[in-house]
N, C-alpha and C positions, 0 to 999 in steps of 0.2 A: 739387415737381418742379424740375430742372433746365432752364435757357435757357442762349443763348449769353452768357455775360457777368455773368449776372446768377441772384441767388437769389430764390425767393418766398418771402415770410415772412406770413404771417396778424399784421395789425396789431390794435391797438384795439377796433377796431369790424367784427372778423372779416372784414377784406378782405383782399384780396394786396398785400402791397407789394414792390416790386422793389428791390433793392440791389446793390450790384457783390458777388462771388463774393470770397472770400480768394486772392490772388495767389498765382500759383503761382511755385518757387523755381527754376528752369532760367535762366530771363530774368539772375535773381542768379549765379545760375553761370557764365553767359557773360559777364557784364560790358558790354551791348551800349552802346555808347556812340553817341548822337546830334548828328550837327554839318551847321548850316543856311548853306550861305554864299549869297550875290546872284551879280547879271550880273557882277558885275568881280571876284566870288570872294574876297569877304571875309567873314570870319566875323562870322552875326550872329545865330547861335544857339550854347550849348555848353553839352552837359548835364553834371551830376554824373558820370556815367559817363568822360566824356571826360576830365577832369579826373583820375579815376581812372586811366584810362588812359594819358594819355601825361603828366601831370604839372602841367600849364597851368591854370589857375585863370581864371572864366572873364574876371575884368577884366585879364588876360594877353591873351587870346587871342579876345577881343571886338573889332572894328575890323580884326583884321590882316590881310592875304591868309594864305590858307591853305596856298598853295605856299610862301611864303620863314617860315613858322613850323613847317612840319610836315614838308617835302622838303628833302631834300637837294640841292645846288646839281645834283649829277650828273643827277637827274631831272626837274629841273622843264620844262624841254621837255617831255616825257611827259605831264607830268602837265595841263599846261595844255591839251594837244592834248586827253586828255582829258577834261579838264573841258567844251572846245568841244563835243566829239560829245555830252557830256553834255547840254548847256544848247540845242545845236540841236535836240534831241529826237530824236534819231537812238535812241534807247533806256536800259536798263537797265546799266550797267557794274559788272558784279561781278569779284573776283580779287584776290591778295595783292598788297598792296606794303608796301614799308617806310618807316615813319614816324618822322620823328625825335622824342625821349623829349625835355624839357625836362633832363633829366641828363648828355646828350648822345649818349646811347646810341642805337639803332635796335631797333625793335620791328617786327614782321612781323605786319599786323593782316590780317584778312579782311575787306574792304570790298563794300557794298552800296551803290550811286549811282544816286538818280536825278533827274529834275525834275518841279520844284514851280510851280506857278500859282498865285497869290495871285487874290482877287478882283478883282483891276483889271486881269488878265492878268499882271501883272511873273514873269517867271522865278527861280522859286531852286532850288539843286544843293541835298539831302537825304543826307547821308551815314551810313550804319549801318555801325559798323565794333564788332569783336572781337578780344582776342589770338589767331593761330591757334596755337598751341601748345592754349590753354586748348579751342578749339571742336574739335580732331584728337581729342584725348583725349577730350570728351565724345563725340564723334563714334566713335569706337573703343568708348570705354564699352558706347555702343548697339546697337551692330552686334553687337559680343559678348554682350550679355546677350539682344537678341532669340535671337541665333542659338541660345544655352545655353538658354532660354525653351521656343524650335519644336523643338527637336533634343533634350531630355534626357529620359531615359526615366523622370527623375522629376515625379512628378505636381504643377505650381505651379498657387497662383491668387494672385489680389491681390484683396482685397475692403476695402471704406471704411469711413468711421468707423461708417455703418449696417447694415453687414455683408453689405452688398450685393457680389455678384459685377463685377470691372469688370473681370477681366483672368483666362483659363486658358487652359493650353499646350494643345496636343494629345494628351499622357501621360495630362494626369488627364483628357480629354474620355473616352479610350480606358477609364480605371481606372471611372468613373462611369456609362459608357455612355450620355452623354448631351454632343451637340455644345454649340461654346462658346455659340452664339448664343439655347440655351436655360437656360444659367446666367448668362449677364450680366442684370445688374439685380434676381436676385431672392436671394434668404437659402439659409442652407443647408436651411431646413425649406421651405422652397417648391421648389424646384430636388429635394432628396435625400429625400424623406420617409423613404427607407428605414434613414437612419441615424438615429443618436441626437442629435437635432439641440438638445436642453437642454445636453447636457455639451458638445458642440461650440462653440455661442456661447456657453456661459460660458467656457470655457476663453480664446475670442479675446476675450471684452469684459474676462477678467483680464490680457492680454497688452495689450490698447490702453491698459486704467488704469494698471499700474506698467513697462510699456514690458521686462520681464521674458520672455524666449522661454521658453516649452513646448517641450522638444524631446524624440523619439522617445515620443510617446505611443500608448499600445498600443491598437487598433481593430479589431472581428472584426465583420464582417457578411457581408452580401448586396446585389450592385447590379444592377440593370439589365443591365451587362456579360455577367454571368454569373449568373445570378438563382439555378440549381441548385446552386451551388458555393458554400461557406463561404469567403471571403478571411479576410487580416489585412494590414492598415496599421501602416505606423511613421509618424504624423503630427507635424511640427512645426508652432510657429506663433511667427512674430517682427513685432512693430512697424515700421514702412514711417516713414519720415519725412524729409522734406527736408533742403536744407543748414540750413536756418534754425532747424533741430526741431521745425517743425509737422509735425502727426501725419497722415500723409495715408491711415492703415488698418492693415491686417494682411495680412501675406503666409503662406502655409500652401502646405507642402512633403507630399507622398504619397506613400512607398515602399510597394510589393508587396512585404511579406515571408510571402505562405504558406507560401512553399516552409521556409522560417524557424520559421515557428510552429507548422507540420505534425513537422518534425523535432523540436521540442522539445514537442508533446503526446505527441509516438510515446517521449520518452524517459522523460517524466513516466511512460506508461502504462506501461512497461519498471522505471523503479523502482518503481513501486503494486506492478506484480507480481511481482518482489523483494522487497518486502517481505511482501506476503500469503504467498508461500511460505516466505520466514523464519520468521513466525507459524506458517504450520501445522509448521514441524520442531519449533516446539517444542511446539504443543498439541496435534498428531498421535502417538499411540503412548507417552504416558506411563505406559503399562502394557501389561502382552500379554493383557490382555483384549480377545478380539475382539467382544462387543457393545459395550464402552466406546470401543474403536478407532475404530468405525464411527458412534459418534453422535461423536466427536470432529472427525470428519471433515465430516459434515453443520452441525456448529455453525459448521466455518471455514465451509464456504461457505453460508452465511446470517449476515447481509443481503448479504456482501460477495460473492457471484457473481448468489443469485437469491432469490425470497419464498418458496420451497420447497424442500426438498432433500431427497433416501430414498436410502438406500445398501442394496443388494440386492445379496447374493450367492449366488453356482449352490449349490445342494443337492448336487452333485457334487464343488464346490470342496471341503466340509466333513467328506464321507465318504469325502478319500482319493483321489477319480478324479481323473487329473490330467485338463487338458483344451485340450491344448497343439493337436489340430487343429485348422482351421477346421471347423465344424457348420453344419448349414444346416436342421433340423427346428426345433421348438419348445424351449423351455429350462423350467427347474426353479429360480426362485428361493426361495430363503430372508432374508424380509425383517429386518435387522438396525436400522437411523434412520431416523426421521423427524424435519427439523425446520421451523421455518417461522419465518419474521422479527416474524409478528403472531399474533395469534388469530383461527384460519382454518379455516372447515370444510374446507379443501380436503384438511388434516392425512389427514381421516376417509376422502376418495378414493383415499389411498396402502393399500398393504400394512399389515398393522397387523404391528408387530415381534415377530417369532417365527414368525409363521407361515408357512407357503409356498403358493407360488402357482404356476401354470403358466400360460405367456406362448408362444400362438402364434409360425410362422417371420416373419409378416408384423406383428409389433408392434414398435414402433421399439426397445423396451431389447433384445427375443430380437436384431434385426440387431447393433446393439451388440457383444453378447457372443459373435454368431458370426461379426461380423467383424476383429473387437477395431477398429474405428474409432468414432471419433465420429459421432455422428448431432445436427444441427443443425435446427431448422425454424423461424427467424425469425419468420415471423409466422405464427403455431395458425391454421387453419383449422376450422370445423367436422367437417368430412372428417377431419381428424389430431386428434381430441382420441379418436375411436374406436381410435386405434392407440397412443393416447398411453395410456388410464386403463383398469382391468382390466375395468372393466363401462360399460354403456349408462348405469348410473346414477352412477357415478364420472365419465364424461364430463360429466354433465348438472352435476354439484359446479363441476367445473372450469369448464365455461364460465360458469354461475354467480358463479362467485370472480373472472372478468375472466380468466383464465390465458391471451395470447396470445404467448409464446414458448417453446419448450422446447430444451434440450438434454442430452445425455445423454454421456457418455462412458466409456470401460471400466476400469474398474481391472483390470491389468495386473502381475503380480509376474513373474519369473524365468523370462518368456516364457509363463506360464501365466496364461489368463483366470478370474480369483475372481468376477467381479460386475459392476456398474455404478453408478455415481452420477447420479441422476436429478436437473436440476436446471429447475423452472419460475419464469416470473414473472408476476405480476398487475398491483399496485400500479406493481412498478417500469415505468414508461414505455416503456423503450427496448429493442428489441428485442438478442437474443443474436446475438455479432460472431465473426468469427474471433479475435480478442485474447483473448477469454472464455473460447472454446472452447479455445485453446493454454492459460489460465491454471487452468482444471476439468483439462485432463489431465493437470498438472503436479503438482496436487494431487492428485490419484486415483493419479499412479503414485506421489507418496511415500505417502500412505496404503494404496497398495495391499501395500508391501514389509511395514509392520507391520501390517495383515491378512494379509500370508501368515504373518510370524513368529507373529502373537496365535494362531493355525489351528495349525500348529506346536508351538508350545508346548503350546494345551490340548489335539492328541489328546497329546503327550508325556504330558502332565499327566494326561488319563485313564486312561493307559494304565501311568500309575506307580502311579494310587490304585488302578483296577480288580487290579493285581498286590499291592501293599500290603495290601489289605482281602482279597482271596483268602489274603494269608499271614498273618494277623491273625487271633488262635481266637475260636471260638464262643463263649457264651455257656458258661462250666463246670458240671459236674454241682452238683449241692448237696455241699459240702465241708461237712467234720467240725469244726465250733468255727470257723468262717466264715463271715463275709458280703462280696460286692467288688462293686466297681464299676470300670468300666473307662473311658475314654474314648481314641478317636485323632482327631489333627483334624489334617490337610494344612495345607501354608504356604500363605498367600495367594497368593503368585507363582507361577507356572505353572512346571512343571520342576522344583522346589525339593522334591518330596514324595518319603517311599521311604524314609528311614533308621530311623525310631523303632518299636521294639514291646515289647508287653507279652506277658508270657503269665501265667496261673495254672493250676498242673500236680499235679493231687491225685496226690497218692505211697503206699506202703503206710505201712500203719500211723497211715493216717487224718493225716498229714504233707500240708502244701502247702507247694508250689514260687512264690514270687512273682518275676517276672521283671520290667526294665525294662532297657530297651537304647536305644543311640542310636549307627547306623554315621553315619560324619564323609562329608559330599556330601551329594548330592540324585540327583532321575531316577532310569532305572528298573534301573542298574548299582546303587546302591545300596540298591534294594528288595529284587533277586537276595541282594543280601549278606548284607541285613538276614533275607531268608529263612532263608538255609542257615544262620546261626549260631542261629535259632530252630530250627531242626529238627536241630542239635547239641547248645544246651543240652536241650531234648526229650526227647534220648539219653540227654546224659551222666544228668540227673535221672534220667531212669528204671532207673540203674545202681545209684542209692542212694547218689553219692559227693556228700560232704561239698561245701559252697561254695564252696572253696580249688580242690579238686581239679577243680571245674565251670569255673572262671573258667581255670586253667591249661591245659584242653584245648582253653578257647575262645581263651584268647589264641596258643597253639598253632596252631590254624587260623585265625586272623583274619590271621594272619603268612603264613600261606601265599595270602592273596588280596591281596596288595600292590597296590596302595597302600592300602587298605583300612585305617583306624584306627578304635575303637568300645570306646566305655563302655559300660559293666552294672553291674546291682547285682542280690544275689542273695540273695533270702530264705527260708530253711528252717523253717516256723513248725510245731512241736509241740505239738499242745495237748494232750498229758497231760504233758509238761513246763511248760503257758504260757511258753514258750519261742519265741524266734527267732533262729535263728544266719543273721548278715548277712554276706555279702565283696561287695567293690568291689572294680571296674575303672575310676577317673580320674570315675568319678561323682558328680554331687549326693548329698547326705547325704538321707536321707530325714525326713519329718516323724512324730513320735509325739504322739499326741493321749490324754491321758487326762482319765478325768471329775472334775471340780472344781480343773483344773490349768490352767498354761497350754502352748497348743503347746509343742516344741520341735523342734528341727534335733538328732537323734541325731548322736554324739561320735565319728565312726569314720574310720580311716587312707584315705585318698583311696586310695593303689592306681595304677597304671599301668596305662594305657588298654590293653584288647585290642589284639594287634599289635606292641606294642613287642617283646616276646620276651623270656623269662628272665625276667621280675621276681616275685618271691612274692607272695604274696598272703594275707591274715588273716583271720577271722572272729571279729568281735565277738557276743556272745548278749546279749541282748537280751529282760525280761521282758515279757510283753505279759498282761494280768489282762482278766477279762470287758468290755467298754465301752472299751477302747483303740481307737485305729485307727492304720494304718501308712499314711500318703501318700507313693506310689513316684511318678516324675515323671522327664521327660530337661527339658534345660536350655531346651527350645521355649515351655515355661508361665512362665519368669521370667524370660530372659536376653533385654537388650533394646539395641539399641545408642547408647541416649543417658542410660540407669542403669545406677549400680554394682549388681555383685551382690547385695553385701550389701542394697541396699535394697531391692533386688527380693523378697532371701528374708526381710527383714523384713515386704514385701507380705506375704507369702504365709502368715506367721503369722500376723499381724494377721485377716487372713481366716477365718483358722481358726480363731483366738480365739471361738468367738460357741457357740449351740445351732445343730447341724447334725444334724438329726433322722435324713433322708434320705441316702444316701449316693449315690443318683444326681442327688440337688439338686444336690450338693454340688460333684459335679464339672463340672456344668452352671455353677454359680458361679462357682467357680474358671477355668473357660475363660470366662466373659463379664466377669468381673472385671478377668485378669491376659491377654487375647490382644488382638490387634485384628485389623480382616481383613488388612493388608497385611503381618501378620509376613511373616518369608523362613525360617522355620526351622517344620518340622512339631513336634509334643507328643504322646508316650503319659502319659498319667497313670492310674493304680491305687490303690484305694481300700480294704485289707480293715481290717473291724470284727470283732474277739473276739466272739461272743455270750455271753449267760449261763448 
C-alpha cells in the first residue's frame, strides 16, 4: 500500500518497513530554486537550484545582501519595502520580479516569500522562486492536457507499473459503462471482467518492458454500456515516463470504431457472397441435365448456406404448364436433391428424389411457390416443423436431428415459378439472417435459369427421340440369305438427337436394301429431315433402281430442303449373286468381316454428301460368301473430338478382329467400347451376316 511520502516494503523478518517513495520529476522540471536570507536580508542559505538559476555559486552568494546581488539598483526600494512586510509578518508575498542573472542579464522568476522562525524565535525570509517562462508553459501544458483529457471523445486511462487504474477521462467512463471512481486502483480484470483481460495486460506489461507503443489494436466485445450490442475498439497502448525516463506506467487510448467494423463485416459478408455465387456459375449447370442441375445446386448450398438442402420442383413445371400466376390452393412437387453436409437421418425426412409428393396451401414450401417469396423462420418451433416436414413422422426426424432454423426460397426462371430450394440447419448454430436469405435467392435464381434450360432441352430431347424412334423401322421380316442387327443410340446432350437412321428393306427377288444415313444438325428439324429422306429412299428402293440412281434422287431432294446436308451409304445385296452393289454419299467406308481374315475398311469412292447437287455417284460390287458380315455405321460410333479418324477406325477394327458369335453382342460391344455418355453426336450402326 501506498502512504503520504513513503513506501511499505516487507523487510527480513516479514515486517513493514517504511522508505521514502521515488521522487517525482515536475519539481526537476520547474527548477524550484531555494534561497534563506536573515533580519538584515542576507543570504545564508542557497540551493543547487538557485545557482542553477541565476548563476551564483553558492560561496558567491553566501554573506551578501540579497537586494545589491540579485536587484537591480532601479528596484531595490521595492524590494526592501518588501522584504519588511515580509519579515513583520504581515504574510505570504507571491509575484513576478526580475532578477538579475550573474551574466548580466535579467531573468523574470516567480517568487514565493515567506517567514521563517528558527527555534529561538530569530526571523528568516524563505524564498521559492522559478523561471516563469519554464512554470507558463508547464502551466499551459496542464490546462491543455486536462482540458483534451475531460473534453475528448476518445477513451484515455493512465495506469502504473502494477497496472493499476490512476487516471480515466470521461470518454472511456462513458465506453466501459463504468464511473472513474470505480476503475481507479484496480486492474483491467477486476474493474472489466467482461474483456479479455490476459491479452490486455500482456499487451501493456510488453509496452512497459521495451517502452514500444501498440497502436490501433483491434477489440470486439460487450460492456456494461451497452451489454446487448457487439462493439469494436481501436485500442492503443504507450509508455508514460518523466523527464528523467523513469517509467511512471502505461497510458491506453479507446476509439469506438463499430460503426467501422460493422461496415467492413457487411463488406467481408458482400465478397463471401460474391464469391459463393461465382462458385455456383461455374458448378451450377455444367450440363442441361435437369436432375444433375438440381443436386449441383443442393451441393453449392451445403455446408456453405445450411446442414440440409432438397431442391423440389412443381409437377406442373415438368409437364409443360406454365405457372406464371400467383396460386393459392396446395401444389404438386417433384422431388429432384437432396444433400446434407454430414450423415444425417434427417436426409430420410426429405422427399426421396423422383418421386412426388403433394404439399398443402398452409405448408411453408406450397406459400413459397405460390407466392414466389421467400419464407424465413429463424428459430423452428415445434408448431413449424408440422408445416416444415411432409409427415408427423418426418417432423419427429427433424426435431430429433436438432433442426432449429429453416428457410426456403423460390426458384424463379423467366418470371415462371419451377420449384423451391429448401434449406435447414441443425449442427450449424446460428440461426438464418436476411444476408442468407438474399444469398439462397441469388443462387436459386441462377440455378433456376439452367433448370428452366435442363426442362427445356430434355422435353426438346424427348421429343426428338419420341419422333426419331417413331421414324426408325421395326424389326424386318426374315430376309433371304440374311441375318442383322441394328442399333440407334441418341447423343448425350440434350437437343443434339434426330439426324442418323438405318433401314433394311427386303426387295423382290429375295434382294435387300441396307440403308445408313446421317442428316448434318441435331433437334427435331433434323429428325423431320431425317424422316422424309427415309421414306424417299423407301420409295426410290421399291422402284427397283440401282444405288446410283437412289442416291441421285436423294441428293435431289435433300437440295431442295436447304440448308439440310446428309451422308448415306447404300447397299443392294444379292444373294443368288453373293453379291453386293455399294454407292456413297460423303460417308464412312463400311467394315467387311470374313472368316479366318482380318477386318477391313472396304475400298470405295467417298461420293459428295446429299445436297450438294449434281455430283455422280458409283457403285462398287462387293462379294459377300456365307459367314461374312457388312458393318454400316454413321460417324457418331468413331468420330471423337480429341482422335484422329484414322485411329478411331483403327479402333473399330481391332474390335472386330476377335470371335463375335452374336450379332446383337456385337453391337452392344461396339457402342460400350467406342461411345461414352456425354458424346454430342447420335450413331445408327447395322450389322448383316451372310448365312450358310
Amino acid at each position: 500500500m501506498d502512504t503520504d511520502g513513503f513506501q511499505a516494503d516487507l523487510g527480513p523478518a516479514g515486517r513493514a518497513e517504511l522508505g521514502p517513495s521515488p521522487p517525482g520529476g515536475l519539481l526537476d522540471v520547474l527548477g524550484v530554486a531555494a534561497v534563506v536570507l536573515d533580519a538584515d536580508g542576507r543570504i545564508v542559505f542557497w540551493s543547487p537550484q538557485a545557482e542553477a538559476l541565476l548563476g551564483y555559486s553558492a560561496e558567491e552568494a553566501l554573506g551578501r545582501f540579497a537586494a545589491h546581488l540579485m536587484v537591480a539598483d532601479e528596484h531595490v526600494d521595492l524590494v526592501l519595502r518588501l522584504f519588511a512586510q515580509v519579515m513583520e509578518g504581515e504574510g505570504i508575498w507571491a509575484g513576478v520580479f526580475p532578477v538579475r542573472h550573474k551574466d548580466g542579464g535579467t531573468r523574470l522568476l516567480e517568487f514565493r516569500n515567506m517567514r521563517l522562525l528558527d527555534d529561538r524565535g530569530d526571523p528568516y525570509a524563505l524564498g521559492l522562486a522559478t523561471d516563469q517562462a519554464v512554470l507558463r508553459r508547464v502551466e499551459q501544458d496542464l490546462a491543455l492536457s486536462v482540458r483534451l483529457v475531460d473534453q475528448s471523445p476518445i477513451g484515455l486511462a493512465v495506469l502504473d507499473t502494477d497496472l493499476r487504474y490512476v487516471m480515466v477521462n470521461p470518454a472511456l467512463e462513458r465506453i466501459n459503462g463504468l464511473p472513474a471512481e470505480e476503475h481507479l486502483g484496480r486492474t483491467v480484470r477486476d474493474a472489466l471482467p467482461f474483456l479479455d483481460a490476459d491479452s490486455i495486460e500482456s499487451a501493456m506489461r510488453r509496452v512497459l518492458a521495451t517502452g514500444t507503443p501498440l497502436v490501433d489494436q483491434h477489440a470486439v466485445g460487450r460492456t456494461d454500456a451497452d451489454p446487448n450490442t457487439e462493439h469494436a475498439w481501436s485500442v492503443s497502448y504507450y509508455r508514460l515516463e518523466d523527464p528523467s525516463g523513469k517509467v511512471l506506467g502505461v497510458g491506453t487510448s479507446v476509439v469506438d470504431v463499430t460503426d467501422r467494423h460493422r461496415a467492413a463485416l457487411e463488406a467481408d459478408r458482400a465478397r463471401h457472397r460474391l464469391a459463393v455465387v461465382a462458385d455456383a456459375s461455374v458448378r451450377i449447370g455444367t450440363t442441361l441435365d435437369l436432375v444433375q442441375t438440381a443436386r449441383e445446386l443442393a451441393d453449392v448450398a451445403v455446408p456453405e448456406l445450411a446442414d440440409m438442402a432438397a431442391v423440389d420442383v412443381l409437377d406442373s413445371a415438368l409437364t409443360g404448364h406454365r405457372t406464371t400466376a400467383p396460386a393459392h390452393g396446395p401444389a404438386l412437387f417433384r422431388a429432384l436433391a437432396v444433400a446434407a453436409a454430414y450423415p444425417t437421418d434427417v436426409t430420410t425426412a426429405a422427399d426421396p428424389p423422383g418421386e412426388v409428393a403433394r404439399y398443402e396451401a398452409d405448408r411453408l414450401v406450397t406459400r413459397v411457390v405460390n407466392t414466389s417469396r421467400p419464407v424465413m423462420v429463424p428459430h423452428v418451433e415445434e408448431a413449424d416443423l408440422s408445416l416444415i416436414a411432409r409427415d408427423p413422422r418426418a417432423a419427429t426426424m427433424l426435431a430429433r436431428a436438432g433442426v432449429h432454423s429453416y428457410l426456403a426460397v423460390p426458384l424463379v426462371a423467366r418470371g415462371e415459378v419451377l420449384g423451391a430450394l429448401d434449406l435447414v440447419r441443425a449442427r450449424n448454430p446460428h440461426p438464418f439472417t436476411e444476408d442468407d436469405a438474399t444469398l439462397a435467392s441469388e443462387l436459386a435464381a441462377r440455378a433456376a435459369v439452367c433448370i428452366d434450360n435442363a426442362r427445356w432441352y430434355q422435353r426438346q430431347r424427348d421429343t426428338a427421340l419420341t419422333l426419331q424412334r417413331s421414324l426408325l423401322p421395326e424389326p424386318p421380316p426374315p430376309l433371304y440369305g440374311l441375318e442383322v442387327a441394328s442399333r440407334y443410340q441418341p447423343a448425350g446432350a440434350a437437343g443434339e438427337v434426330g439426324g442418323d437412321w438405318y433401314d433394311v428393306l427386303p426387295l423382290p427377288g429375295d434382294r435387300t436394301a441396307l440403308v445408313v444415313g446421317d442428316v448434318m444438325g441435331s433437334g427435331i428439324n433434323a429428325a423431320t429431315t431425317m424422316g422424309r429422306l427415309r421414306t424417299a429412299t423407301q420409295t426410290l428402293a421399291g422402284l427397283g433402281l440401282p444405288p446410283t440412281q437412289v442416291l441421285r434422287n436423294l441428293d435431289r431432294i435433300t437440295a431442295g430442303l436447304d440448308p439440310y446436308i446428309a451422308t448415306c451409304i447404300y447397299a443392294l445385296y444379292d444373294p443368288h449373286a453373293a453379291q453386293c452393289h455399294i454407292s456413297t454419299a460423303g460417308h464412312l467406308p463400311p467394315v467387311r468381316m470374313r472368316p479366318g481374315q482380318t477386318p477391313a475398311l472396304l475400298d470405295l469412292p467417298t461420293g459428295a454428301p446429299l445436297g450438294v447437287g449434281g455430283v455422280p455417284f458409283s457403285t462398287t460390287t462387293v462379294d459377300l460368301a456365307p459367314g461374312d458380315r457388312l458393318v454400316l455405321y454413321t460417324d457418331g460410333l468413331v468420330e471423337t473430338r480429341d482422335q484422329d479418324i484414322d485411329a478411331r477406325l483403327g479402333a473399330l477394327l481391332t474390335l472386330l478382329d476377335g470371335p463375335h458369335p452374336h450379332l446383337e453382342d456385337t453391337c452392344d460391344y461396339l457402342l460400350e467400347a467406342l461411345r461414352h455418355p456425354d458424346d454430342h453426336d447420335d450413331v445408327a450402326l447395322l450389322i448383316a451376316h451372310v448365312r450358310h
